[in-house]
Structures are given as structure tokens and as C-alpha cells.
C-alpha positions as CSV (number, residue, x, y, z in Angstrom):
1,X,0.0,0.0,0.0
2,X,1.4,3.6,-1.0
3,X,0.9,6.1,1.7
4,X,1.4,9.7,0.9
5,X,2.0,11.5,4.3
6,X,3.1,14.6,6.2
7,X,4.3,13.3,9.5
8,X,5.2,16.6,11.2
9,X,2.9,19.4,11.5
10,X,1.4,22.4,14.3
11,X,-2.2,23.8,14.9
12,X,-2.9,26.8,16.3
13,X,-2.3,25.2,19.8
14,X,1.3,25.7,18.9
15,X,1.6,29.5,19.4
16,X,4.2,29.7,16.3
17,X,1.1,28.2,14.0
18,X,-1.0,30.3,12.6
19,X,-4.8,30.3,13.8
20,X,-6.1,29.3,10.9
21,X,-4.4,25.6,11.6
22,X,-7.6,23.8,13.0
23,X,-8.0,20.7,13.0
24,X,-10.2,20.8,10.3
25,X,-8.9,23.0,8.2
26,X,-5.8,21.0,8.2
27,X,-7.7,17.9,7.8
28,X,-9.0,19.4,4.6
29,X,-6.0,21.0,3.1
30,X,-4.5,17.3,3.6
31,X,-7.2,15.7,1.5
32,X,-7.0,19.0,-0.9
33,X,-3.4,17.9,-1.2
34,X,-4.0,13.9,-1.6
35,X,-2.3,12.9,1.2
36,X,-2.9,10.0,3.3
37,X,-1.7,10.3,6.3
38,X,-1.2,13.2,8.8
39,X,0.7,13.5,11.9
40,X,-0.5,16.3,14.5
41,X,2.9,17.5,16.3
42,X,2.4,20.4,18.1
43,X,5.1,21.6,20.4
44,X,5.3,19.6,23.8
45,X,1.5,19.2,23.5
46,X,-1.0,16.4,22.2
47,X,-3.9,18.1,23.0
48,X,-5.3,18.9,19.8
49,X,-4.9,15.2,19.0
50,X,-8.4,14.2,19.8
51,X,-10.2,17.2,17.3
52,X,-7.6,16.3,14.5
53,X,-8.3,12.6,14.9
54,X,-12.2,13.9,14.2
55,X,-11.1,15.8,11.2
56,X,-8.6,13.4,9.5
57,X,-11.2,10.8,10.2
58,X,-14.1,13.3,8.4
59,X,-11.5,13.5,5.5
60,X,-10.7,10.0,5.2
61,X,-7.2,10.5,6.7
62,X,-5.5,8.5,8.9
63,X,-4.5,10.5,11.6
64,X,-1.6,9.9,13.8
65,X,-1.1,11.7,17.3
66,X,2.4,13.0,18.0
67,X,4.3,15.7,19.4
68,X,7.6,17.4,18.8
69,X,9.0,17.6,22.1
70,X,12.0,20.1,22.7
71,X,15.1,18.6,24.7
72,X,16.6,20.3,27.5
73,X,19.4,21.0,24.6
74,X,16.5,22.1,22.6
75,X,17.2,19.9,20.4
76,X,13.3,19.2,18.6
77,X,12.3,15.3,18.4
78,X,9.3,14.4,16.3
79,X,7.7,11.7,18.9
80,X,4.6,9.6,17.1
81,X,2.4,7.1,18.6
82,X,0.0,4.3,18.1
83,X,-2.6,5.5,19.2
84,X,-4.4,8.8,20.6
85,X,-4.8,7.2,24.0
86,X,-1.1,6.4,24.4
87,X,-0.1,9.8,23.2
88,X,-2.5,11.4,25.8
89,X,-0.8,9.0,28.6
90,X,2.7,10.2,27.6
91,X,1.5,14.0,27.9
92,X,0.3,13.2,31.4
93,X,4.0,12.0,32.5
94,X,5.5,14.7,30.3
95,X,4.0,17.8,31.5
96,X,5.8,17.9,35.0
97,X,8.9,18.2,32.4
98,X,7.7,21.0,31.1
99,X,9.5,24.9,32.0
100,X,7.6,26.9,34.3
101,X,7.0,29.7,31.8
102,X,4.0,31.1,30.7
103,X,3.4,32.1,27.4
104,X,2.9,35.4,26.5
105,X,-0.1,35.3,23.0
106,X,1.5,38.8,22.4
107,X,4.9,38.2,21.7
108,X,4.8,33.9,20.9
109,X,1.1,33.6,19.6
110,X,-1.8,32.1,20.5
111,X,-2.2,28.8,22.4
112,X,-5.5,27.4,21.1
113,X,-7.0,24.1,22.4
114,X,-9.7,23.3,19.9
115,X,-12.9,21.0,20.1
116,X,-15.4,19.3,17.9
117,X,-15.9,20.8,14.6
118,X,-13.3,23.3,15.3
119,X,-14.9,25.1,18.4
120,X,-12.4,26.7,20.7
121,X,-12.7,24.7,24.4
122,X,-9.6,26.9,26.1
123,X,-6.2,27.7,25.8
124,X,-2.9,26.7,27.1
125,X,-0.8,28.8,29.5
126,X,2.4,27.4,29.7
127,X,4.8,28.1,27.3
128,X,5.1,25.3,24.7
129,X,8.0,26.4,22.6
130,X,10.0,26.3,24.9
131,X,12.8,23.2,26.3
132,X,11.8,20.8,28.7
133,X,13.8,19.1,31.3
134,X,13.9,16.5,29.7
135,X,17.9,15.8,28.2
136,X,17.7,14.0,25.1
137,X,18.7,10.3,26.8
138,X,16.0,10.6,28.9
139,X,13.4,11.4,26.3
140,X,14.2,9.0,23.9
141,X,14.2,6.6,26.9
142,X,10.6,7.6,27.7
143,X,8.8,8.0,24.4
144,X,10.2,4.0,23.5
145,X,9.0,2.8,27.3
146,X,5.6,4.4,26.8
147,X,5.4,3.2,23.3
148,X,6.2,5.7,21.0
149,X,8.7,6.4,18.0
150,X,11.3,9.0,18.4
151,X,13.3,10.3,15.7
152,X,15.4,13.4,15.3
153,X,13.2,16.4,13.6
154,X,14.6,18.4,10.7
155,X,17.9,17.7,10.7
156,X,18.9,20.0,8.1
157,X,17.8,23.1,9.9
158,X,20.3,25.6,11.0
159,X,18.3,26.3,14.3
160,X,16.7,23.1,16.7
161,X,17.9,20.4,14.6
162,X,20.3,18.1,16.8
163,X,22.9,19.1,14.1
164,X,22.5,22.4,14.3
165,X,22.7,22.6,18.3
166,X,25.0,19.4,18.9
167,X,27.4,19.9,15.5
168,X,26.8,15.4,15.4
169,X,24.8,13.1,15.5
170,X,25.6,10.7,18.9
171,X,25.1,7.5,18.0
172,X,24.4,6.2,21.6
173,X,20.5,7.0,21.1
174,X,20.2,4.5,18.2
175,X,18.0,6.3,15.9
176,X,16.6,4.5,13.3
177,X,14.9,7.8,11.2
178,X,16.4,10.9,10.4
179,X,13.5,13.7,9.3
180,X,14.1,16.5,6.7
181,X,12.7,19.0,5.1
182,X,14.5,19.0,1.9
183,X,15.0,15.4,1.0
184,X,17.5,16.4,-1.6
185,X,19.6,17.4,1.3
186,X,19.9,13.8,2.4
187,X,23.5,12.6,0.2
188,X,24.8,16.1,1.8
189,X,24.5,15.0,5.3
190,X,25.0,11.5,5.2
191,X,28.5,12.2,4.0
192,X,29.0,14.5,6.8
193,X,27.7,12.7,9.2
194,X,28.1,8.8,9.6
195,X,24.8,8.2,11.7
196,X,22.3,9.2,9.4
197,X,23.3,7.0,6.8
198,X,21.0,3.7,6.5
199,X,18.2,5.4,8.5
200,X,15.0,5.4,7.3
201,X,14.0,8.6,5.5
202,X,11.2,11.2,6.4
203,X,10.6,14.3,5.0
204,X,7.8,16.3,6.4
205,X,6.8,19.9,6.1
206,X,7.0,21.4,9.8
207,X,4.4,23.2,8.3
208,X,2.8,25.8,10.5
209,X,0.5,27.5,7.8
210,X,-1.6,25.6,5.4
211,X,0.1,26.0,2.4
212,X,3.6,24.8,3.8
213,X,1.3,21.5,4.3
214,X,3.4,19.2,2.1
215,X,2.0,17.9,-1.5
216,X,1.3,14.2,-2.0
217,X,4.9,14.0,-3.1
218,X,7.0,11.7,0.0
219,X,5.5,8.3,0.7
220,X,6.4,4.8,2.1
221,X,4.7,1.7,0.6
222,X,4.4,-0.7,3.1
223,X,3.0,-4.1,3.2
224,X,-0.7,-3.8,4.1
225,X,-3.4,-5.4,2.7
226,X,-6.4,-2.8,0.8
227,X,-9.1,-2.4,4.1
228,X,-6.9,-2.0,6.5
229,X,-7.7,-0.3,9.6
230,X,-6.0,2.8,10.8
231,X,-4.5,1.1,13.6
232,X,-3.3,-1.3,11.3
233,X,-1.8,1.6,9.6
234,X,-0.6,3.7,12.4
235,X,1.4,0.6,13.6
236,X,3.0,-0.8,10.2
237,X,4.0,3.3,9.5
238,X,5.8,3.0,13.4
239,X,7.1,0.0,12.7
240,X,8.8,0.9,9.7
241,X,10.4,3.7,11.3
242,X,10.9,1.7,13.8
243,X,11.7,-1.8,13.5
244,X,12.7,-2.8,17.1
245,X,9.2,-1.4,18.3
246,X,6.4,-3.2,19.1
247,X,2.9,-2.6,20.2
């Protein structure tokens, strides 16, 4: 089965996205754009996970619930999961990790936590862009224990890439995806550095507007039968990008 996908995007929860990015809206731009699978990853948040999974399931999109979760390097992760009740049991042991700073809509953006058919249920006042406490061992250690995928997020970014803040790629975490968001920088930085070669390849948008949404351009074609369920789909797409996890 071909799957086209866009595996890391923000709504308006994340206050760098513009408000426009509902759940629905994005849900529709996705289908505008023919893909097939979308992955909500707002910063250090999941909760616009359960409205998108409404939307992408309106659209015919198999939604997956994820977050990009900011090291205490601030080095960005793109963390998915199986489902939208794990991802909702990882937020409740990651948000004692979060900083103590509130967010200020004026200067960062809005924080909007959106409901059903894109109604706005409240907002979020700590500030989600910014690091946890978490150093990167320890969250890689807890996204796999709790059953997520972790992968490094836009590694050809000059800022919040773990290239870009560490200057390498430390092999002790065992990554088996490297994201991009120019896929035609992959030969650059595989030369440069050793530990993204032979990792599974993702190129997602980091799109925080509609249009940046990516076109049905980047899939995988994994081994599923026609009918299959979105579960079955969420876990073959973390398996591939993971093949040491398991449900």
C-alpha cells in the first residue's frame, strides 16, 4: 500500500502556527493535497490530538497523534504514537517536564486548544516552545517505554535540529529515522555525518501555515493489505520507522 503522508505538522495550539491551523482546516487541506496520512505535532502538546483525529477521520485520513517535544538541549524530536490514547498517557508524565513559563499570545502567539468541529474549548498557558527538562537520553528513553517512536526532527535546519545545536549526530541513542525537510539534502548529510546514513528517510513539512502543508509527493509503501484499519496503519508506518518497536 502507498501512503502519501506529512508526519510533522502544528495547529494553532502551537503558538508559532497560525490560527487558521484547526484541526479541520488541516484535515481538509490534507485531503486538498491527496495525502494519506497526517501527523498532529504540536510543540510539547497532544492536545489537539483528539479534534484532528475527528477531522482526519471526516476527511478520510488516517491521523496519527504525535508531538515534537523540545530537549533540555532544545534539540526538537518528532515523537509519534500508536494510538491517541497512548499519546494522551505520555502527555500526562511529560507535562511535569515542562518549564515553568508562561506564554505570552502577544509576543509567541496564541495557544488554542480546539474541540469538535473546530470550536475553541480553552487555551494553554504554559509556554510550549520552549525546552523541557527532559535531556535527550531521557526522552528518547521515555517516548520508547511508553510506546512511541522517536526520531530526530529536521535535521537540516540551521536552528533546533540536533545538528545544528550538537554539531553530530551521537550514535548512543540509536535512531533508526532521520526527518528532513529538503529530502535532496539527504546525500549532503550523510557524507557529513556517519549516523544518518541507512536510516529510514522522512521528509515532512514542519508546516505551521496551510500552504507549507506538504503535497502528496513523499510516501512509504508498506506491506498492508487494501481495508486495512487505521490502527493497522498507524502501527505498520511506526514499525517501519521503527523496527525494534512493538505494540
Amino acid at each position: 500500500m502507498r501512503l502519501y503522508y506529512d508526519l510533522h505538522l502544528h495547529s494553532c495550539l502551537s503558538p508559532c502556527g497560525d490560527d487558521d491551523m484547526t484541526p479541520m482546516n488541516m484535515a481538509g487541506m490534507g485531503m486538498l493535497k491527496g495525502l494519506s496520512v497526517m501527523a498532529l505535532t504540536d510543540h510539547n502538546t497532544v492536545k489537539n490530538c483528539p479534534a484532528f483525529f475527528e477531522a482526519c477521520e471526516g476527511y478520510g485520513i488516517v491521523p496519527i497523534a504525535g508531538m515534537e517535544l523540545s530537549t533540555a538541549e532544545d534539540v526538537h524530536m518528532v515523537c509519534l504514537f500508536p494510538t491517541l490514547a497512548s499519546a494522551q498517557r505520555f502527555e500526562a508524565v511529560f507535562d511535569s517536564h515542562r518549564m515553568p513559563i508562561d506564554n505570552d499570545p502577544e509576543v509567541f502567539g496564541n495557544q488554542i486548544v480546539m474541540g469538535s468541529n473546530d470550536c475553541e474549548i480553552g487555551r494553554m498557558t504554559p509556554l510550549l516552545i520552549a525546552a523541557s527538562d527532559l535531556w535527550m537520553g531521557d526522552a528518547v528513553a521515555l517516548v520508547r517505554e511508553m510506546g512511541g517512536v522517536i526520531y530526530p526532527a529536521h535535521i537540516d535546519r540551521t536552528s533546533s535540529g540536533i545538528v545544528a545545536i550538537l554539531g553530530d549526530i551521537p550514535p548512543e541513542y540509536a535512531f533508526t529515522a532521520m526527518e528532513y525537510r529538503d529530502g535532496d539534502k539527504r546525500e549532503a548529510y550523510e557524507a557529513l555525518y556517519p549516523e544518518a546514513k541507512g536510516k529510514t528517510v522522512v521528509v515532512s513539512s514542519d508546516a505551521h501555515t496551510l500552504g507549507r502543508i506538504n503535497e502528496a509527493e513523499n510516501f512509504f509503501d508498506l506491506p498492508l493489505k487494501e481495508g486495512a484499519t487505521h490502527d493497522e496503519i498507524r502501527a505498520a508506518i511506526l514499525h517501519y520507522l521503527d523496527p525494534t518497536w512493538r505494540i
